[in-house]
C-alpha positions, 0 to 999 in steps of 0.5 A: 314355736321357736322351741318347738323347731329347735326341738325337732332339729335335735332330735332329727340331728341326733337320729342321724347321728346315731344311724351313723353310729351304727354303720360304723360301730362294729369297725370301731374296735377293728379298724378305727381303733387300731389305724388311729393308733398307728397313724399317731405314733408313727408321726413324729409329734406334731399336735393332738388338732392333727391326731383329730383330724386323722381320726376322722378321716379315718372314721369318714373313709369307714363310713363310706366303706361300711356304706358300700359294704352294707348296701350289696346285701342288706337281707343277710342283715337281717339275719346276723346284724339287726341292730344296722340302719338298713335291717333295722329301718332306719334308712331306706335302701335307695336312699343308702345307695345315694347316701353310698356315692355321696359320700365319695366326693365328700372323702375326696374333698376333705382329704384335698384340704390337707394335701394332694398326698391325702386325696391320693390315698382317699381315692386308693381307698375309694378304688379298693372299697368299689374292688372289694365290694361292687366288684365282689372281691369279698366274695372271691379268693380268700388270697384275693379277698386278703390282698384287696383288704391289706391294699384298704388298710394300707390307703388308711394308714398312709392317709391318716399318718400323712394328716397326723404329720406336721408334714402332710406331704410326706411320710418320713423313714419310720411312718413308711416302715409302719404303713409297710409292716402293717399291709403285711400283717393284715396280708397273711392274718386278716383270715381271723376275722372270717372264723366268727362268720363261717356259717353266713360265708359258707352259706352265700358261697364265700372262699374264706380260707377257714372254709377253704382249706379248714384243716390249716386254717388255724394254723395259719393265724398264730404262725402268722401272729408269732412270726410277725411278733417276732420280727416286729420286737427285732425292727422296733428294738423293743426291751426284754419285757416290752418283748416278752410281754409281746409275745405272750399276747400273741401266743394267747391269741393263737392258741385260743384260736386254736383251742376254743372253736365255736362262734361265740369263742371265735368272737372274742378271740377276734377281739383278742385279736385286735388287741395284738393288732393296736399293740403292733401298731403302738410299736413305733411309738415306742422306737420313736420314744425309747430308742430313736431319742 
């Protein structure tokens, strides 16, 4: 009977932990991955306890993003994402809208035990993930549609840095650096990720600027990648090869979204694209370890 019990409670655990899985999976490699990184090395070294906790606040915000996100139109899943816990049943609608504000709170009070700072940042990121999704602002002006993004990910950063610090107070000259060099980046090259969705997008009528303004659209990408190439090996003061191989990386992302314009092709080089993306990110890293010493 006792065993029995046990069983249950597993297998029950583990459905659950796997439906949570899936509303973040496909925001691990775009979003969890890339923000760790920067959140630890943009902190002067503290201990891999602190690096832990910033990752996981980062995936707890996420979840309740992806949540909110995944709830304002669960039949274009259906279509696209199967595999998600609303299409493919493993949660109900109602219970997902639950779920949604439930976790609201719950961000709030993990981030008031590490520090009024964090709970700052863990409500601008609630605001703008309501302004994003509740208040459609993803399906509005792809300027505007940038802006709120840059603005999420900007709430990210300062909150996982801040919890990665020893200091949780506070960020010091380079973190706040870091956190303003990446709202940027996200600000003017975020459009990459729309170019593997155009034909939903086009569909529910969102004005993404691969649909808005096609002819540039691409352009825009790897000016964008080069420019900030560019200025990121002069802030960071990286070496000759460090430097080279930099731009190399952001030369191959762009002209691959320049060449290669399919769907399928378009996915990898978004992929490619967060390669670049977690590079610049590590770049601090790399200041605080060869030249800030």
């Amino acid at each position: 009977m006792a065993l029995n019990l046990v069983r249950s409670a597993v297998s029950a655990l583990s459905y659950h932990a796997v439906t949570l899985f899936l509303f973040t999976k496909s925001d691990i490699k775009t979003t969890l991955i890339p923000i760790s990184i920067l959140s630890a090395v943009s902190a002067p070294s503290c201990s891999l306890s602190s690096t832990a906790h910033a990752v996981f606040w980062i995936w707890l915000h996420l979840l309740q993003f992806d949540v909110s996100n995944q709830t304002l139109d669960p039949e274009e899943d259906k279509n696209n994402k199967k595999d998600r816990p609303l299409p493919s049943g493993r949660i109900t609608f109602r219970n997902a809208i639950i779920f949604r504000w439930a976790l609201v709170p719950i961000c709030f009070a993990l981030s008031l035990c590490y520090s009024a700072q964090v709970f700052y940042a863990s409500v601008a990121l609630v605001f703008f993930t309501i302004l994003y999704d509740e208040c459609h602002c993803h399906a509005g002006h792809w300027a505007v549609r940038n802006f709120v993004n840059a603005c999420g990910f900007a709430s990210f950063e300062y909150g996982s840095t801040l919890i990665a610090r020893c200091d949780r107070t506070s960020l010091d000259g380079a973190g706040i650096i870091s956190v303003v060099c990446s709202f940027g980046i996200f600000l003017t090259t975020i459009q990459a990720q729309d170019f593997k969705d155009t034909e939903g997008d086009r569909l529910i009528g969102r004005q993404t600027l691969p649909l808005v303004v096609p002819s540039i659209a691409r352009y825009t990408v790897i000016s964008g990648l080069l420019c900030w190439s560019i200025g990121l090996s002069f802030l960071w003061q990286l070496d000759i090869m460090t430097s080279l191989c930099f731009h190399a990386l952001a030369l191959l992302v762009g002209v691959r979204f320049l060449k290669y314009k399919t769907i399928p092709q378009d996915q990898v080089s978004f992929y490619l694209y967060n390669v670049w993306l977690s590079a610049a990110h590590a770049l601090p890293g790399y200041w605080r370890s060869y030249v800030a010493v």
